[in-house]
ROSE-4610 file (N, C-alpha, C; in Angstrom, 1 decimal, always signed):
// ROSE-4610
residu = [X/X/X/X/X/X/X/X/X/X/X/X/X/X/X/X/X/X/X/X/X/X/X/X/X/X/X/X/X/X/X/X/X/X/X/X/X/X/X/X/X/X/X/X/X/X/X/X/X/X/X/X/X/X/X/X/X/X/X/X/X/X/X/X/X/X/X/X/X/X/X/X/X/X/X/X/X/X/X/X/X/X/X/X/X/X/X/X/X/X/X/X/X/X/X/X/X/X/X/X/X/X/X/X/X/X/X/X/X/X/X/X/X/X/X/X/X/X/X/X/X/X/X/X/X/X/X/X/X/X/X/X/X/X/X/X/X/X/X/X/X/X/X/X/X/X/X/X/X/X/X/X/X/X/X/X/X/X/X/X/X/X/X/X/X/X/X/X/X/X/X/X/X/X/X/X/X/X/X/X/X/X/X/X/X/X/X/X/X/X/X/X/X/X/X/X/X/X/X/X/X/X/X/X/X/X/X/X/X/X/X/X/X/X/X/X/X/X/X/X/X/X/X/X/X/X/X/X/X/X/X/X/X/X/X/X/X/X/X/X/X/X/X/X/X/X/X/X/X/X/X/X/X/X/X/X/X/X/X/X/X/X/X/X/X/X/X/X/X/X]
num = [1/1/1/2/2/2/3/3/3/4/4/4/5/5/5/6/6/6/7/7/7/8/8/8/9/9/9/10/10/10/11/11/11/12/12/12/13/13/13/14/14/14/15/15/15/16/16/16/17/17/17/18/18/18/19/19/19/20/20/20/21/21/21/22/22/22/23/23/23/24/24/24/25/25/25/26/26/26/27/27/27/28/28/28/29/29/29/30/30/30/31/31/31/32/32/32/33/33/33/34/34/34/35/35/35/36/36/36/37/37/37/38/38/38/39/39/39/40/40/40/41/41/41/42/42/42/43/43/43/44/44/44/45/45/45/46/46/46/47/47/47/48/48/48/49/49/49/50/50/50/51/51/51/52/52/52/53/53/53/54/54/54/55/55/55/56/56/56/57/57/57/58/58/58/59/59/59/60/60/60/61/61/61/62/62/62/63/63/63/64/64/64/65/65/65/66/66/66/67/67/67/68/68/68/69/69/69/70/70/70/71/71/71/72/72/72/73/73/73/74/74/74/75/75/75/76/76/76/77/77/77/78/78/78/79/79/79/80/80/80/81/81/81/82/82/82/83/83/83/84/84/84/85/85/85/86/86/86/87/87/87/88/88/88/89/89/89/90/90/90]
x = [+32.4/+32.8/+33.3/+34.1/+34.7/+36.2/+36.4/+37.1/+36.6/+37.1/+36.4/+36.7/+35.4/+35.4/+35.6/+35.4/+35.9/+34.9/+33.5/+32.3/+33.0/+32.9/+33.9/+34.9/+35.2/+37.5/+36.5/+35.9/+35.4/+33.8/+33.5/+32.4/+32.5/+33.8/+34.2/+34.2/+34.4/+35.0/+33.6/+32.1/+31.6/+30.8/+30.2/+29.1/+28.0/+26.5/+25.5/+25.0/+24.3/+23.6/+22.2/+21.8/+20.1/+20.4/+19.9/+20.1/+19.1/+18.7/+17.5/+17.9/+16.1/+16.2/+16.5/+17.3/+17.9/+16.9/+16.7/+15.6/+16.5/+16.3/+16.6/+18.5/+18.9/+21.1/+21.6/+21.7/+22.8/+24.3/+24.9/+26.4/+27.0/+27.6/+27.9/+29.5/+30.0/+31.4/+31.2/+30.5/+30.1/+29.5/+28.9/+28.7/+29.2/+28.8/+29.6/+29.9/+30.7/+31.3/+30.7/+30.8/+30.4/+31.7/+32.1/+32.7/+32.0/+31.8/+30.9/+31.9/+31.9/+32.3/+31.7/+32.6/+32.3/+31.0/+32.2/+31.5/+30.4/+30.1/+28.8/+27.8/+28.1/+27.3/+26.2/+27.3/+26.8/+26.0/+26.4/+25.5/+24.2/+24.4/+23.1/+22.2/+22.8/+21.4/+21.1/+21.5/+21.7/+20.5/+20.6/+19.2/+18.4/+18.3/+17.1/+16.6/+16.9/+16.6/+15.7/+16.6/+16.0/+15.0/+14.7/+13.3/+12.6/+12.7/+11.8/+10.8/+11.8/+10.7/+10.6/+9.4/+8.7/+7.9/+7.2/+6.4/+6.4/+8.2/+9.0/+8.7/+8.7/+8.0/+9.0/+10.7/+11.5/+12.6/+13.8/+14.9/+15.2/+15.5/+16.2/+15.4/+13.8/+13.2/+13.6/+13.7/+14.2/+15.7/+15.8/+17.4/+17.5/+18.2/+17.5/+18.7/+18.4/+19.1/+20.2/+21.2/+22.1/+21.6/+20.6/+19.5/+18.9/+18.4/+17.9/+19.1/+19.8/+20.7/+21.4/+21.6/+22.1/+20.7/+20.3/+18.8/+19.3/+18.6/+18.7/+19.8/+21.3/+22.3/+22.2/+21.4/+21.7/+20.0/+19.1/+18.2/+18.8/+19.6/+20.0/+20.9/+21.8/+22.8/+22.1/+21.2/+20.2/+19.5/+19.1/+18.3/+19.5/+20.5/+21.9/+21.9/+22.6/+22.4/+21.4/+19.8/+19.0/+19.3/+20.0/+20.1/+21.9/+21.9/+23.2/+24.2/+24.3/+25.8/+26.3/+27.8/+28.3/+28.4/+28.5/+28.8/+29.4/+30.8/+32.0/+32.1/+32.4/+31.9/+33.4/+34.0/+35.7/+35.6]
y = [-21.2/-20.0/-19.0/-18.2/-17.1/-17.7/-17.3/-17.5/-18.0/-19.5/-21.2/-19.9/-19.9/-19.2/-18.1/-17.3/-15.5/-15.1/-15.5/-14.9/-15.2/-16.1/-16.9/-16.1/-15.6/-14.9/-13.4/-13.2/-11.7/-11.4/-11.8/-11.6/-11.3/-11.3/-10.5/-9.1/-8.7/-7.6/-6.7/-7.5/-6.9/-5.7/-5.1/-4.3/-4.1/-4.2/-4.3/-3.0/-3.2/-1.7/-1.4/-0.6/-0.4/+0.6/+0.3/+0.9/+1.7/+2.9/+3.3/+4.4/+4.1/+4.9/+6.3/+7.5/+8.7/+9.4/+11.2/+11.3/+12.5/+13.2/+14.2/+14.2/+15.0/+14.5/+14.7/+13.9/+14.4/+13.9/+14.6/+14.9/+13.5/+13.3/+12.4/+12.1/+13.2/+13.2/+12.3/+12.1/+11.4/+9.9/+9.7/+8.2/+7.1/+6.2/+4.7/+4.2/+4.0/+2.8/+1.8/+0.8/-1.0/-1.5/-2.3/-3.3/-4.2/-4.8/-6.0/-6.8/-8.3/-9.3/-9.2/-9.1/-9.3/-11.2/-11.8/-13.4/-13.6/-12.6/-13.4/-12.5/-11.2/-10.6/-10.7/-11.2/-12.2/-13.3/-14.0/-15.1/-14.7/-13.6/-13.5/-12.6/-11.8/-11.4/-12.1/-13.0/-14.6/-15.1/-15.4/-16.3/-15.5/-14.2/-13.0/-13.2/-12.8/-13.1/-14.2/-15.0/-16.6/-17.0/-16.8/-16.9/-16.1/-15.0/-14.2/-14.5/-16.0/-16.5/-17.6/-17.6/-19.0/-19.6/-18.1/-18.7/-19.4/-19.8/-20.9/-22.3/-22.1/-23.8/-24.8/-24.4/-25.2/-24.3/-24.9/-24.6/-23.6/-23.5/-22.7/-21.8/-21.7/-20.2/-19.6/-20.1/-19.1/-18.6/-19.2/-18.5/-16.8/-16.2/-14.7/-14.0/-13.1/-12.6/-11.4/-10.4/-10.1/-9.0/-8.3/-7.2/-7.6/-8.3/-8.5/-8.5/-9.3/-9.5/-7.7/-6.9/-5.5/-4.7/-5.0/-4.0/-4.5/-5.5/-5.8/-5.7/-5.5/-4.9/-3.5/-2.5/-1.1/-1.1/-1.5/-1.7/-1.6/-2.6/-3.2/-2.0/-1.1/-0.6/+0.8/+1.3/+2.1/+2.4/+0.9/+0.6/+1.4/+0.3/+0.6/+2.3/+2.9/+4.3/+4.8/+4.4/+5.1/+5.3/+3.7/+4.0/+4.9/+5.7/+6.9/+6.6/+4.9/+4.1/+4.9/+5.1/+5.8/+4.4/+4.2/+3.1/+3.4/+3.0/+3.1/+2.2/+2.5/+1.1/+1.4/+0.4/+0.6/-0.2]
z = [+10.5/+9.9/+11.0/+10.7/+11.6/+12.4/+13.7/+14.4/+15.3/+15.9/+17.2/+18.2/+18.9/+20.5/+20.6/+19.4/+19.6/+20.7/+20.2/+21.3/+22.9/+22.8/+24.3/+24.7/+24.3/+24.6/+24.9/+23.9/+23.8/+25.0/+25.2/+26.2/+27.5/+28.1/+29.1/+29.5/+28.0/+28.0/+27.2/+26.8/+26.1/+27.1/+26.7/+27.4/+26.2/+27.2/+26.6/+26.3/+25.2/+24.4/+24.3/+24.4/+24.0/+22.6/+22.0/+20.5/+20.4/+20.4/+19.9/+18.4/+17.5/+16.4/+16.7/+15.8/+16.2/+15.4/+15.8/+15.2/+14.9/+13.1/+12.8/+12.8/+12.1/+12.1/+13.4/+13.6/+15.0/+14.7/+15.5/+15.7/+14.9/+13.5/+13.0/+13.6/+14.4/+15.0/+15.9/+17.1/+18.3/+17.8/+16.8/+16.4/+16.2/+17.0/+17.5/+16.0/+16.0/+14.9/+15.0/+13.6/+14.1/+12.6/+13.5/+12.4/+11.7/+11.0/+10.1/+9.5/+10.3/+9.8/+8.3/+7.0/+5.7/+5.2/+5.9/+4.8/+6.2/+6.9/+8.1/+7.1/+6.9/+6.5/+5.8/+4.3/+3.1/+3.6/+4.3/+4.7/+5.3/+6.3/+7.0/+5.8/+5.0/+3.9/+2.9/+2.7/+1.7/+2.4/+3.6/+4.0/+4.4/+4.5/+5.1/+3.5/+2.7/+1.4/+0.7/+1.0/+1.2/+1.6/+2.7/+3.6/+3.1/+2.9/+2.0/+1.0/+0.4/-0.9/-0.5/+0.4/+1.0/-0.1/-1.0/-1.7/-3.2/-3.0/-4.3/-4.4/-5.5/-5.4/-5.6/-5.6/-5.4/-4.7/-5.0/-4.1/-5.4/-6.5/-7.9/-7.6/-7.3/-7.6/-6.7/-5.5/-3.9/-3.8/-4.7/-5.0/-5.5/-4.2/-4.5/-6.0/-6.5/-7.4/-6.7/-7.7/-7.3/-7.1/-7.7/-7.4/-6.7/-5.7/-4.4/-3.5/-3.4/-2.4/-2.1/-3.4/-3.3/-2.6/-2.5/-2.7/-1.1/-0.6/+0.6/+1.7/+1.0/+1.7/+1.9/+1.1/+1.2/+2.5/+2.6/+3.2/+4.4/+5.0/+5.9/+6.6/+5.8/+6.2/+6.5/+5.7/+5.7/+7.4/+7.7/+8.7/+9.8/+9.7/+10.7/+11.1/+10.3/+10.1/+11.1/+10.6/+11.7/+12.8/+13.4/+14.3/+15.1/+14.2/+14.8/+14.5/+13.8/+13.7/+12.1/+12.0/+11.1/+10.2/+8.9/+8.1/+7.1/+7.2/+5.7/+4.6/+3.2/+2.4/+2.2/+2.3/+1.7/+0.3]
């Protein structure tokens, strides 16, 4: 999935981050952007979800619903936020 070797092409040029939680509003003008690959997205809260229901007694119950998988995207983006990142829903 994605683009063969983006990490590879792009790792040159990355610089590393310490992310810490932001306390109280700060300056929403100065806050780092993030882009979010769309179809990684879905997949990575698809199986955060997933794993979630260990305690399924087959493969059909662990199948998470459209109200979990939503619940769990605003969670997630929620989380993001704390930490100072601005997040746009287009």
């Amino acid at each position: 999935m994605g683009i063969p070797r983006l990490t590879a092409l792009l790792h040159p040029y990355a610089t590393q981050v310490e992310w810490r939680r932001q306390r109280g509003d700060s300056s929403r003008e100065s806050s780092p952007e993030l882009i979010i690959d769309g179809p990684a997205f879905a997949y990575f809260i698809y199986y955060q979800c997933l794993s979630s229901a260990a305690h399924a007694a087959n493969a059909l119950e662990a199948v998470p619903s459209y109200a979990q998988l939503a619940e769990a995207v605003v969670a997630w983006l929620i989380e993001v936020e704390d930490f100072g990142v601005r997040v746009f829903v287009a």
